[in-house]
C-alpha positions as CSV (number, residue, x, y, z in Angstrom):
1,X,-26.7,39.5,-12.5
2,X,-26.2,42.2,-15.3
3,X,-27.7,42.2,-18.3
4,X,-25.6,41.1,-21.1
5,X,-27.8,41.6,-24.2
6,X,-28.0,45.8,-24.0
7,X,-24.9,46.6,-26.1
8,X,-20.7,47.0,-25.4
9,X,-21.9,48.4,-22.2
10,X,-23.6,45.0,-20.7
11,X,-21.2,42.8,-22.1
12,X,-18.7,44.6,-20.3
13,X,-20.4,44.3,-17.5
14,X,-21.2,40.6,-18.0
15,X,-17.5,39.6,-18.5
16,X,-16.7,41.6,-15.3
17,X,-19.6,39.9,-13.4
18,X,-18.1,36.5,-14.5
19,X,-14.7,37.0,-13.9
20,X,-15.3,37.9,-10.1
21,X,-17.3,35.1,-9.8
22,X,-14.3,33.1,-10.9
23,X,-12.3,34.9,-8.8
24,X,-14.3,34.1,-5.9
25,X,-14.8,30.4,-6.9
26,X,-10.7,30.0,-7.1
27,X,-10.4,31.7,-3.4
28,X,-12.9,29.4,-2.2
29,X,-11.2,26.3,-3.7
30,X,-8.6,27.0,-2.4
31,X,-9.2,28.2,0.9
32,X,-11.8,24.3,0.9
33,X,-8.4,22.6,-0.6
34,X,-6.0,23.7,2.5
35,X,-8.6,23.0,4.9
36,X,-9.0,19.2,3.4
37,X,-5.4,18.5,2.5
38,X,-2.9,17.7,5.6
39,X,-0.1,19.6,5.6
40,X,3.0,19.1,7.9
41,X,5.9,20.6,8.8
42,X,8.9,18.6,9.1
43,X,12.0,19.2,11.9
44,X,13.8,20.7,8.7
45,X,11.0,22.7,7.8
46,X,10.0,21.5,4.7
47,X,6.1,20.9,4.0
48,X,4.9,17.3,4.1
49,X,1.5,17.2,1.6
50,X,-0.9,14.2,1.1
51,X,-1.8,15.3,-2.6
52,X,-4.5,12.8,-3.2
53,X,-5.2,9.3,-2.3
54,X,-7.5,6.4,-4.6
55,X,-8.5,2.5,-3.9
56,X,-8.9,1.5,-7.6
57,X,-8.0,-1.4,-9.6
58,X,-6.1,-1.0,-13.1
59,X,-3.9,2.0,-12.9
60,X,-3.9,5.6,-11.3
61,X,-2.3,8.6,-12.5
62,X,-0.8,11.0,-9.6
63,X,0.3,14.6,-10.8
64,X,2.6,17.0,-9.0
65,X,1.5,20.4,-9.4
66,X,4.0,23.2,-9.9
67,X,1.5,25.5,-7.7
68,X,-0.5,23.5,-4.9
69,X,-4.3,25.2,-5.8
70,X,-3.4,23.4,-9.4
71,X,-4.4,20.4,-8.4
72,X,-7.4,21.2,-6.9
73,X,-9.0,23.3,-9.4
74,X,-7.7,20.4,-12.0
75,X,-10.5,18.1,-10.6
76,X,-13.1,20.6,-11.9
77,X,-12.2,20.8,-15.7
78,X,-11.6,18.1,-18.3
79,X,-8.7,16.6,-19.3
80,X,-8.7,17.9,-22.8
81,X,-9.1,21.5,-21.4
82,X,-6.7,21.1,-18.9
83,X,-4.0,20.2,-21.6
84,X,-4.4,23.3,-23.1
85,X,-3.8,25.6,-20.1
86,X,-0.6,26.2,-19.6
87,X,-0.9,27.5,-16.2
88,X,-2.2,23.8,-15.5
89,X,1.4,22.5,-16.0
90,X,2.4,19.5,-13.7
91,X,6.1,19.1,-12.6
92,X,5.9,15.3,-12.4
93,X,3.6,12.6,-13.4
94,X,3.3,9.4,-11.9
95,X,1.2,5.8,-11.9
96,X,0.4,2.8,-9.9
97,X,-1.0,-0.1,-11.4
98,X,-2.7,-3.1,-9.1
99,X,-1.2,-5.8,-9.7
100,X,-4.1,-8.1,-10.0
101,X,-6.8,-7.7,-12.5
102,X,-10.3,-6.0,-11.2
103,X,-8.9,-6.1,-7.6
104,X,-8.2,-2.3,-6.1
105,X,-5.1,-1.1,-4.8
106,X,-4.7,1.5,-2.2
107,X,-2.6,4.4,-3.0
108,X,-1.3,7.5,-1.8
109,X,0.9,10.7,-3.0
110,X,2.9,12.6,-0.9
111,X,5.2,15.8,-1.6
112,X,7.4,17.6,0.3
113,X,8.8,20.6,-0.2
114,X,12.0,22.3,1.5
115,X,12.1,26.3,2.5
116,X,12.9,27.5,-0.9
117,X,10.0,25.5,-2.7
118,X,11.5,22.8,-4.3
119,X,10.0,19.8,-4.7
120,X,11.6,16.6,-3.3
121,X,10.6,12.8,-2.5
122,X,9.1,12.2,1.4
123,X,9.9,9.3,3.3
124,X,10.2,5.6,2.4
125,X,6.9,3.8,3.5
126,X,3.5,3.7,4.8
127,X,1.9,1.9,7.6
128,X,-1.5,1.5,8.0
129,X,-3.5,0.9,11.1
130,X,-7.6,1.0,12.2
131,X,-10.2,2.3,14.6
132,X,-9.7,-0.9,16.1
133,X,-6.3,-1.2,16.6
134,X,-5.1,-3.8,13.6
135,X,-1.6,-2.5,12.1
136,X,0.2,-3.2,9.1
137,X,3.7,-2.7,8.1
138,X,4.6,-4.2,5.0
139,X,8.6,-2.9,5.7
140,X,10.4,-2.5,2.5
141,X,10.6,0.4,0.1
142,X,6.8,0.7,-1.2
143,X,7.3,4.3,-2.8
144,X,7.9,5.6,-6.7
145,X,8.2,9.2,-7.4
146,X,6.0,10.1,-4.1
147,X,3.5,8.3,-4.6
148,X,2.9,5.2,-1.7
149,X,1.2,1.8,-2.7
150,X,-0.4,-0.3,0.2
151,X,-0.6,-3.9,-0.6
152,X,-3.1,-5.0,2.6
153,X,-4.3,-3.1,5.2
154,X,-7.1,-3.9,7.8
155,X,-10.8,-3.6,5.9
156,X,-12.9,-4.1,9.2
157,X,-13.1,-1.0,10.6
158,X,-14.2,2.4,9.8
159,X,-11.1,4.5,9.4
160,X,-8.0,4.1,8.5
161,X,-4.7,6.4,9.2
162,X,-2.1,6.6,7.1
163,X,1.2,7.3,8.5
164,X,4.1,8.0,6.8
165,X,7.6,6.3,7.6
166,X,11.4,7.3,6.8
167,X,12.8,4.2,8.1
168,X,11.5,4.5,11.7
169,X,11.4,7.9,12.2
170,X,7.4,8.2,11.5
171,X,6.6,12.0,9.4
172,X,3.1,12.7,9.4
173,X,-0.2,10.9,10.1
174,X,-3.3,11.6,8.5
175,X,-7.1,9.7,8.8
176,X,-8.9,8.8,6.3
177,X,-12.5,7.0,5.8
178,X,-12.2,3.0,5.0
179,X,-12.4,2.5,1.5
180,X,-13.6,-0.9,2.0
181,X,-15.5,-1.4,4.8
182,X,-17.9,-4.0,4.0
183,X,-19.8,-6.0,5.5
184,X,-17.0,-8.7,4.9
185,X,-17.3,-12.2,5.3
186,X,-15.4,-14.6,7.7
187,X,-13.3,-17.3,7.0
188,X,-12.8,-20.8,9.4
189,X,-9.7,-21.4,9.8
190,X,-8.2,-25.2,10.3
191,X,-6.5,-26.4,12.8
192,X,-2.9,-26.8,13.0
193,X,-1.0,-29.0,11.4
194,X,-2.2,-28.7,8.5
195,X,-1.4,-31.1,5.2
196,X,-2.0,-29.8,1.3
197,X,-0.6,-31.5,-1.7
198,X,0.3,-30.9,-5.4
199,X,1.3,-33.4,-8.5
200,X,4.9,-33.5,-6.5
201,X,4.5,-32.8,-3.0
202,X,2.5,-33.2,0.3
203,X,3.6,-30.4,2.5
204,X,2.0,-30.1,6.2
205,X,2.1,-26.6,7.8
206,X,3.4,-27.3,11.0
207,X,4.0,-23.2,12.7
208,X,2.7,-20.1,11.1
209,X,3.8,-17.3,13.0
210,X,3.0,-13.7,13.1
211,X,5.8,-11.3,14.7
212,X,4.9,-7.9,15.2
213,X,7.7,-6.5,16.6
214,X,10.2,-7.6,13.8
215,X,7.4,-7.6,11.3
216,X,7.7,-10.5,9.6
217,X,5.6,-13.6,9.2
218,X,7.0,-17.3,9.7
219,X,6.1,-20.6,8.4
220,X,7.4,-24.2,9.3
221,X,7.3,-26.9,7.1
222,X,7.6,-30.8,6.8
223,X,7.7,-31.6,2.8
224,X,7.2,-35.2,1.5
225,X,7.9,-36.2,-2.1
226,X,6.6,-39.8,-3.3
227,X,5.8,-41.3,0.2
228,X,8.9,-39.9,1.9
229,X,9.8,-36.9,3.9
230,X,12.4,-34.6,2.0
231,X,14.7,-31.4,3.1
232,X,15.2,-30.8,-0.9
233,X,12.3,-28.1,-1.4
234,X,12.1,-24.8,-0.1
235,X,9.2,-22.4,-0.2
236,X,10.0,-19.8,-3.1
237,X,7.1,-17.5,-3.2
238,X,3.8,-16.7,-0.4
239,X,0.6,-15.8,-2.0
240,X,-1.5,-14.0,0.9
241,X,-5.5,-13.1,0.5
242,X,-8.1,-12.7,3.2
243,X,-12.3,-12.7,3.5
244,X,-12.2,-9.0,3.0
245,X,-9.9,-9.2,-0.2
246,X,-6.7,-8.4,0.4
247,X,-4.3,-10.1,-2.2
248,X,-0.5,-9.9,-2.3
249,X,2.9,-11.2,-2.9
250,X,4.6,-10.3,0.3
251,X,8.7,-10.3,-0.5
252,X,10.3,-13.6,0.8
253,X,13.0,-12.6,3.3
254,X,14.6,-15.9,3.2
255,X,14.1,-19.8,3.2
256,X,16.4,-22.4,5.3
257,X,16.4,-25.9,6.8
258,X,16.5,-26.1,10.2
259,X,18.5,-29.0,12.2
260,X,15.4,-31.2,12.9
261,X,14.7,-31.5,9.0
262,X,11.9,-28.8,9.0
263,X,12.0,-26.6,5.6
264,X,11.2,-22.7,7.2
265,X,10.6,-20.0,5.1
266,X,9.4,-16.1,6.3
267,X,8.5,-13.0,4.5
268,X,8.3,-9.5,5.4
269,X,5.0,-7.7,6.9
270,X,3.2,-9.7,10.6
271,X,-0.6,-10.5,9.4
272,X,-2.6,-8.5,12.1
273,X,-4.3,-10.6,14.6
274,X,-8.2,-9.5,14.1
275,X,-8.4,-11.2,10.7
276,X,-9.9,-14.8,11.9
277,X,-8.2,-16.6,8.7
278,X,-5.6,-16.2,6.3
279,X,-5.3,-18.3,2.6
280,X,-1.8,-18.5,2.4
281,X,-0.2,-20.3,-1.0
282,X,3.2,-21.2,-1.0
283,X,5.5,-22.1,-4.3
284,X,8.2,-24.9,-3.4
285,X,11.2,-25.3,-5.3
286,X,14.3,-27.7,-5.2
287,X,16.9,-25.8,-2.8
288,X,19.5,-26.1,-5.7
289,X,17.2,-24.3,-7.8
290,X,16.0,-21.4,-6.0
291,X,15.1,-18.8,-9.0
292,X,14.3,-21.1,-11.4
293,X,10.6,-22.0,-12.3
294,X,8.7,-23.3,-9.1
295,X,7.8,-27.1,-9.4
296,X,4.0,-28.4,-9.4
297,X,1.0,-26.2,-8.7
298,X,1.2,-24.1,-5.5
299,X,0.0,-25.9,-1.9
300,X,-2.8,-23.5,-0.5
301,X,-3.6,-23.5,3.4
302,X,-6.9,-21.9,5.3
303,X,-4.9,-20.3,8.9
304,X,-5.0,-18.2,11.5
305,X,-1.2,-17.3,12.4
306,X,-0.2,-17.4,16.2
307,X,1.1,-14.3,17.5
308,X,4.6,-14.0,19.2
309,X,7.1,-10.7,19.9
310,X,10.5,-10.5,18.7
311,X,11.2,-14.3,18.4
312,X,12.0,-14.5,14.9
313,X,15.3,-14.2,12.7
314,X,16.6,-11.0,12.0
315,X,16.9,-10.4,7.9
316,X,20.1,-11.9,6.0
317,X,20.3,-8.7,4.1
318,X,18.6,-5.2,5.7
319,X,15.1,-3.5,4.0
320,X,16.4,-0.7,2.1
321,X,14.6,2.1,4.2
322,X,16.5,5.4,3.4
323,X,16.5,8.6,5.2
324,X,15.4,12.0,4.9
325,X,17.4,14.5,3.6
């Protein structure tokens, strides 16, 4: 290293020393930052980049760098510095929040970009499987600005691969380490039927029903209010956790009587088979009154879904998947 107390002359020398270091420490950054990142080229030949992925609770802050080696070399300085470099400009900002206080939400961000450069929005949805085979597809939109949120996925094994959907035309896969891998513990489920109750109703799970292939998640009802069995509730909202802390609202595709007087009701996304038990709580309103508030506290079941193929009811109104331009 030169000497940078002996006059003009050293600091010269010193300033050039330290600028080729820097020089050298942005070519290796970079060259680490393509290595890490997974790039993929699309049939139209646009580039498909994972930008940066986080399990955290509250909320995350994704930026879209203007040049690719920005976001890498962003990491390294603060926030307050970085604000002040205008070479540092982003050309979009975004944020996820979870949506459940100190639980963590899985996240990703994903850019594309076509052959002139220009920045555009990649696919429509991720699915998310394991090392040991659990998949989970949670079918509608779950994308803002690029950036991916993942309301469950499967916490029991060691890696996790992320792949990224435009309706079902899949665009790129990537692994990545579990964020959660535990040790978890196991839930017991109880035996089917089951029967909860509230300050209105006693409700007895009769069917719950995972369908992979159409990717939704069945339940069957019988509802009692004050002694007798009624057909005048419907389930308006699923709450969904598991043992290794998944949480979520899944969307309700619909709810209906059927002609024996059950009250069904399914929402979107098939629980994967490996998880031994499910806590499912279900919301009931009157069927005149679906949308307005939900009646009594919600009825909370311990299950494990049975698994079935391409049995259940087809959407009333189609999952807004998009394609890719």
């Amino acid at each position: 290293m030169p000497d940078c107390a002996r006059g003009a002359r050293g600091r010269a020398k010193c300033l050039a020393f330290v600028a080729v270091v820097l020089v050298f420490a942005a070519l290796w950054i970079a060259v680490r930052y393509e290595r890490t990142v997974v790039i993929v080229r699309s049939s139209s030949g646009s580039l498909i980049r994972l930008e940066r992925y986080g399990f955290r609770p509250g909320t995350v802050r994704y930026r879209f760098p203007n040049r690719p080696i920005g976001s890498a070399l962003a990491k390294l300085i603060p926030d307050v510095v970085e604000q002040k470099i205008t070479w540092f400009q982003w050309e979009y900002e975004m944020t996820v929040t979870a949506p459940f206080p100190n639980e963590p939400l899985l996240s990703a961000a994903f850019s594309e970009r076509d052959r002139s450069g220009k920045l555009r929005l990649p696919g429509t949805r991720l699915r998310i499987s394991d090392d040991e085979g659990e998949t989970f597809d949670s079918v509608l939109n779950s994308t803002v600005g690029g950036v991916f949120e993942v309301p469950a996925f499967p916490r029991r094994g060691r890696e996790l691969r992320l792949e990224l959907m435009d309706g079902d035309i899949s665009l790129a896969e990537l692994e990545i380490p579990n964020p959660c891998p535990g040790p978890h513990p196991v839930w017991e489920p109880r035996p089917m039927p089951v029967t909860a109750t509230n300050a209105t109703l006693e409700v007895t799970l009769e069917s719950f029903v995972s369908d992979a292939a159409e990717r939704r998640t069945r339940c069957v009802f019988r509802v009692s209010e004050n002694g007798r069995e009624s057909t005048a509730w419907l389930p308006e909202a699923f709450e969904v956790r598991d043992a290794t802390g998944n949480h979520w609202r899944p969307p309700v595709e619909r709810s209906w009587l059927d002609p024996d007087g059950h009250v069904v009701g399914s929402f979107f996304g098939s629980l994967w088979p490996g998880e031994p038990a499910w806590k499912l709580r279900v919301k009931f309103k009157p069927a005149d009154e679906l949308g307005a508030n939900a009646v009594g506290d919600a009825i909370e079941f311990v299950v494990k879904p049975q698994q079935e193929t391409g049995d259940l009811p087809r959407p009333t109104v189609k999952p807004r998947f998009g394609t890719q331009q």
